[in-house]
C-alpha positions in Angstrom: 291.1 101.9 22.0 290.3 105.0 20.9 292.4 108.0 21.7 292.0 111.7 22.4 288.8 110.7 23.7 287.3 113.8 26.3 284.7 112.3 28.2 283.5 108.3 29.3 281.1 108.5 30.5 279.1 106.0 33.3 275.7 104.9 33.5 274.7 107.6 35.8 275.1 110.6 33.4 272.2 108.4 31.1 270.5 107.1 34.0 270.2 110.4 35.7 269.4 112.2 32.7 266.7 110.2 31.6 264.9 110.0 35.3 265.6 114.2 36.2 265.9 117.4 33.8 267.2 115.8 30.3 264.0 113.2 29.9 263.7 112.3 26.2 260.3 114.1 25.8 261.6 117.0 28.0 265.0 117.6 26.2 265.7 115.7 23.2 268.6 117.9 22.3 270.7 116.4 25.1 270.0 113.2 23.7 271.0 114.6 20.1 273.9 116.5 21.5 275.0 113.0 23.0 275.3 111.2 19.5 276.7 114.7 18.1 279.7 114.4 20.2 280.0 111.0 19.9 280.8 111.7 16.1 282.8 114.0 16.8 285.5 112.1 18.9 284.4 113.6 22.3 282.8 111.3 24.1 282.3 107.5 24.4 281.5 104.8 27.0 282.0 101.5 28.3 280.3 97.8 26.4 279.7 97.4 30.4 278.0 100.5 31.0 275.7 99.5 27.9 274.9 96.1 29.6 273.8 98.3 32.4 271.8 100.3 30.8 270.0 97.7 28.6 268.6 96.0 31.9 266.3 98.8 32.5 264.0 97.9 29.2 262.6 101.2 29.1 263.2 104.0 26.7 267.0 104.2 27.3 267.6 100.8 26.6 265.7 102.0 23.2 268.1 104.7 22.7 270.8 102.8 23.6 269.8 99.9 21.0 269.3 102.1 18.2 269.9 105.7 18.7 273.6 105.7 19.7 275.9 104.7 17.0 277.9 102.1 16.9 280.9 102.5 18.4 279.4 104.7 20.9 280.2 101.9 23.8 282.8 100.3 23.2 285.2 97.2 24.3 286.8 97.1 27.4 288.9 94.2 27.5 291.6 95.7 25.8 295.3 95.0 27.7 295.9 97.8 28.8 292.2 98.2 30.4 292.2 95.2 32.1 295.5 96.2 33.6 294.3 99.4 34.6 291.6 97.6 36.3 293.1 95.0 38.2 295.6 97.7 39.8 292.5 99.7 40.7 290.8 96.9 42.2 294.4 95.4 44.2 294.4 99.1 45.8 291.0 99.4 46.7 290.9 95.3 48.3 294.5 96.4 50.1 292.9 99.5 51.8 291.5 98.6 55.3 289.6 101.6 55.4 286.7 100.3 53.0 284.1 97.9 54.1 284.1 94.6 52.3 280.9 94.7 50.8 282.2 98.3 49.0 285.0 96.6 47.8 282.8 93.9 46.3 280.6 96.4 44.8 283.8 98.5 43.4 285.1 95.3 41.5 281.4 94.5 40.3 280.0 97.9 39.0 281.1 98.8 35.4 282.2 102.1 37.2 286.0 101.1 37.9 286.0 99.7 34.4 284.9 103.5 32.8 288.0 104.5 35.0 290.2 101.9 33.7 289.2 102.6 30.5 289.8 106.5 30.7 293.3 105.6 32.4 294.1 103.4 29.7 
């Protein structure tokens, strides 16, 4: 795992950022800016956030394959992760206030596991 990390980040912040104001022919600093922090220990994400992202076969899954370093997503079935994550997901199936089909989706989406991670 690596530590001192600032920011994981989910598929949303790419996903949103490719579709609204940071689109790669638009703003190719943010994209830049992305990697820059990256090498700089700031910011990282999720191996399941990449798998995400790579379904899309478009011009992020381009970036993703070979723009962002390696070691810019990284493992997250590290120990500690996993434990992180199975407590999250026992809370959230133990709470009667969530539908089941949320719960299914919480456990599913790589979103719980960015959390785990960041937990972690």
């Amino acid at each position: 795992m690596i530590h001192g990390m600032n920011f994981v980040l989910d598929a949303n912040v790419f996903i949103e950022a490719k579709r609204r104001y940071y689109a790669f022919d638009l703003c190719p600093g943010f994209w830049e800016a992305l990697r820059w922090h990256h090498a700089r220990g700031e910011l990282v994400s999720i191996d399941r956030v990449k798998d995400e992202l790579k379904k899309g076969k478009d011009d992020l899954t381009d970036w993703v394959n070979n723009r962002m370093p390696d070691g810019g997503f990284v493992a997250s079935d590290e120990a500690d992760v996993v434990e992180w994550y199975g407590k999250m997901v026992a809370w959230v199936q133990a709470e009667p206030q969530y539908f089941d089909e949320a719960k299914a989706e919480f456990a599913r989406v790589p979103d719980a596991w960015v959390t785990a991670y960041a937990k972690a």
